[in-house]
C-alpha positions as CSV (number, residue, x, y, z in Angstrom):
1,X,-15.6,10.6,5.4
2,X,-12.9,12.4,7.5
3,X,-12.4,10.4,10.8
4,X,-9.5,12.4,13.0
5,X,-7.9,14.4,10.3
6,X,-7.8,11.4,7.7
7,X,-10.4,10.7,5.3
8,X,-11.7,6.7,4.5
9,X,-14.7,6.1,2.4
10,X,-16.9,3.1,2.0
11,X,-17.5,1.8,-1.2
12,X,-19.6,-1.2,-1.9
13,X,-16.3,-3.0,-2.6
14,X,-15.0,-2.2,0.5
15,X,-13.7,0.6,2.5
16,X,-11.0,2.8,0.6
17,X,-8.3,4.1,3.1
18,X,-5.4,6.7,1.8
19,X,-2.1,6.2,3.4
20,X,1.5,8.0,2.9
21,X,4.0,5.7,3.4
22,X,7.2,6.1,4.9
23,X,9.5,3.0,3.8
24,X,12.8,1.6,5.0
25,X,11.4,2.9,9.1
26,X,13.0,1.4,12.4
27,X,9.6,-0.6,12.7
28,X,6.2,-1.0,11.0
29,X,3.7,1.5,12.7
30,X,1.1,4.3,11.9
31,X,2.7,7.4,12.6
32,X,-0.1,9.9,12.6
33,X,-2.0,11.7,9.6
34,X,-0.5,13.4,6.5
35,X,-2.6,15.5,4.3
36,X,-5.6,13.4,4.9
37,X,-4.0,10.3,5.1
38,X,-3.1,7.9,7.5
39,X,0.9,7.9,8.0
40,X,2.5,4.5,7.8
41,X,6.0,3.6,8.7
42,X,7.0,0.3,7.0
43,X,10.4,-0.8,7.5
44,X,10.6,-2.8,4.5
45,X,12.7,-1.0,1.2
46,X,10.4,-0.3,-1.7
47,X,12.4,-3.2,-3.9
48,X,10.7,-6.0,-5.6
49,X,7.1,-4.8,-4.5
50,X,8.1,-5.4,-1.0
51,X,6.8,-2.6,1.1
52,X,3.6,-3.3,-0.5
53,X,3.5,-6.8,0.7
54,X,4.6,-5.4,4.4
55,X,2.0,-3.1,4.5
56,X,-0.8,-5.9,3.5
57,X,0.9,-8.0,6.0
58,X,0.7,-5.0,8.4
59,X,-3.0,-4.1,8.4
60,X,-3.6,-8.0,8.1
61,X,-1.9,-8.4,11.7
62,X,-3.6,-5.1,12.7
63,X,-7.1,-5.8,11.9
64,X,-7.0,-9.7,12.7
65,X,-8.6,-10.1,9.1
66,X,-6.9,-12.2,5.9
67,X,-4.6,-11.0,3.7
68,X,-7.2,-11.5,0.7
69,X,-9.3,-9.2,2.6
70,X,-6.6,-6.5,1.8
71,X,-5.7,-5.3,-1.4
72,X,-3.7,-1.9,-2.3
73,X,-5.7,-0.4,-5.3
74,X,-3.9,2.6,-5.8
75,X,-0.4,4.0,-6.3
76,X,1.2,0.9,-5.8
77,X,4.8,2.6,-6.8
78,X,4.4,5.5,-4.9
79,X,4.2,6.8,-1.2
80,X,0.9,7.7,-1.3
81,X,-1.5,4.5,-1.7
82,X,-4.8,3.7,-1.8
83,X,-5.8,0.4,0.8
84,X,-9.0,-1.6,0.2
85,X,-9.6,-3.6,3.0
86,X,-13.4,-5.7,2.4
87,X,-15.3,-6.9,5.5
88,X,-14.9,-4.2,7.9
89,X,-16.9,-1.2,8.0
90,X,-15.1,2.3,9.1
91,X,-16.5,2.2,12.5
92,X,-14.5,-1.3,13.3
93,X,-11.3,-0.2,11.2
94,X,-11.2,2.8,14.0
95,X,-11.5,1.2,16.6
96,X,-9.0,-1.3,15.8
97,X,-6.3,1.1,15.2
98,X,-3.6,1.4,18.1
């Protein structure tokens, strides 16, 4: 499902969001869409599985939902990532982006 130029599917295990991450930013903030992806500025490195943790943390913040509710389930050493978040439905994760 393409919502604003990025695409986000539900799945019965959650809804599956593609992000391209930028690491090691000035601040943590989504910075637009890239190739069908959000755009995620984290300013944590991408050391020790650390800008993975940031962006759960992130989202968690973002979306006022637990961290167990998030989950990265794809390319978890690489920029472009694949977030489960479970609970929300596509229409809430919209409108709860800044």
């Amino acid at each position: 499902m393409s919502e604003g130029g990025w695409q986000a599917r539900e799945k019965p295990t959650g809804l599956e969001v593609p992000l391209h991450v930028q690491v090691r930013a000035r601040r943590d903030e989504i910075a637009g869409v890239h190739n069908g992806a959000l755009k995620l500025r984290i300013s944590a490195p991408p050391v020790d599985d650390a800008a993975n943790r940031a962006i759960v943390s992130f989202f968690a913040s973002l979306l006022a939902i637990p961290k167990s509710k998030l989950q990265i389930v794809a390319g978890q050493k690489s920029r472009d990532k694949v977030l489960r978040v479970e609970g929300i439905s596509l229409d809430e994760f919209r409108s709860r982006l800044p």
